[in-house]
N, C-alpha and C positions, 0 to 999 in steps of 0.2 A: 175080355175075351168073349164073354156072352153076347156080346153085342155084335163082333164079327161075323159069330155062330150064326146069330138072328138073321144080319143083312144076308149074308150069304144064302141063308133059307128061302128069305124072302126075293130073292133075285132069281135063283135056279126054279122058285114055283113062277116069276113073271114070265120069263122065259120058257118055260114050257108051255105057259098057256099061250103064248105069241105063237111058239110053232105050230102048239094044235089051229088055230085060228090062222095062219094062211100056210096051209098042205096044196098050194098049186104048186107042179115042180116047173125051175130054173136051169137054164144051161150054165153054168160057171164055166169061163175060159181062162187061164193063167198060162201064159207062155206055151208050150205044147200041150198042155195037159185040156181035158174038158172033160166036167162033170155035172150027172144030173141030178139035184135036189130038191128035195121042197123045199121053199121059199122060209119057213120058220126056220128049218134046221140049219138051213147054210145060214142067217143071219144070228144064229142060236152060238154057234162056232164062232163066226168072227170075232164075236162079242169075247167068248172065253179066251180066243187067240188075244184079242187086246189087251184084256185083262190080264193076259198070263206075261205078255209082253213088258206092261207097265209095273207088273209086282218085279219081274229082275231086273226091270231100271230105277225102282224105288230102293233095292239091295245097293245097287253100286252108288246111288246115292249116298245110302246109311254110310256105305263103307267109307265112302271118300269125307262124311263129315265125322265120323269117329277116329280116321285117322288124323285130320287138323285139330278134331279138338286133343287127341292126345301129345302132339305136339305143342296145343300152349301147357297143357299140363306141366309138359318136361319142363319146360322153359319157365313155368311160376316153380316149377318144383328148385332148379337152378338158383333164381334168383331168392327161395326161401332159402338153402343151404350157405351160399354165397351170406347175405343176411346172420346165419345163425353161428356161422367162423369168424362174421366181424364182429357181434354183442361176445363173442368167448372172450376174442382178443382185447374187447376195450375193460371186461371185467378180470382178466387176468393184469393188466397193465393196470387197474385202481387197484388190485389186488396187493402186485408188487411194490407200488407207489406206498402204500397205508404202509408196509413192512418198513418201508424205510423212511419214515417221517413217524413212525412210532416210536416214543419214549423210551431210552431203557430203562428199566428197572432199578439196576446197580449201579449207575450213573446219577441219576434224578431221587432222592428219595423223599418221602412227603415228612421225614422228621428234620432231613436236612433242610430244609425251604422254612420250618418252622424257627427253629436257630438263627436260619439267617434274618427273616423278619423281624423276631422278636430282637436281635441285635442291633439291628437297623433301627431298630425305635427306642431305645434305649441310649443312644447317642445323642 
């Protein structure tokens, strides 16, 4: 922001010293109108007139690339949530799958497997 401050300063003192250094006056004509100036100061104005011109065409610029870029925003935002309902859905489905390919308990018992072995070898 200081550096803004600075150029700025140092442009409005260039400009002044250009008006003082050529005070012969000019006719300006513009459509019906006609006026008479010094030579500094009418070139003193255009200058702020362009400058003031190109800062609210440098706004509708801003404007129009902050509204595309918020547009891909949505659209990565989309494609993260899309993304984050299918990782739900495939750890809800391992989730399910483990439930049902786990052992039961009262079915399987680790003394019954031991009987059966040891009878199995015993034959």
């Amino acid at each position: 922001m200081k550096s803004y401050i600075l150029a700025i300063a140092i442009t409005m003192f260039l400009s002044a010293l250009y008006a003082f250094q050529n005070i012969e006056d000019v006719t300006v004509r513009f459509l019906v109108f006609e006026w008479v100036f010094p030579q500094g100061v009418w070139e003193v104005l255009l200058f702020c007139a362009g400058a003031a011109i190109m800062w609210i065409f440098s706004i509708f610029s801003t404007l129009e690339i902050r509204s595309k870029y918020r547009k891909v925003i949505k659209s990565k935002d989309e494609i993260i949530a899309a993304a984050e309902n299918e990782k739900k859905m495939i750890l809800e489905s391992l989730a399910s799958r483990s439930r049902v390919f786990a052992p039961d308990p009262d079915v399987c018992d680790a003394g019954d497997m031991d009987e059966t072995q040891s009878s199995g070898l015993a034959d």
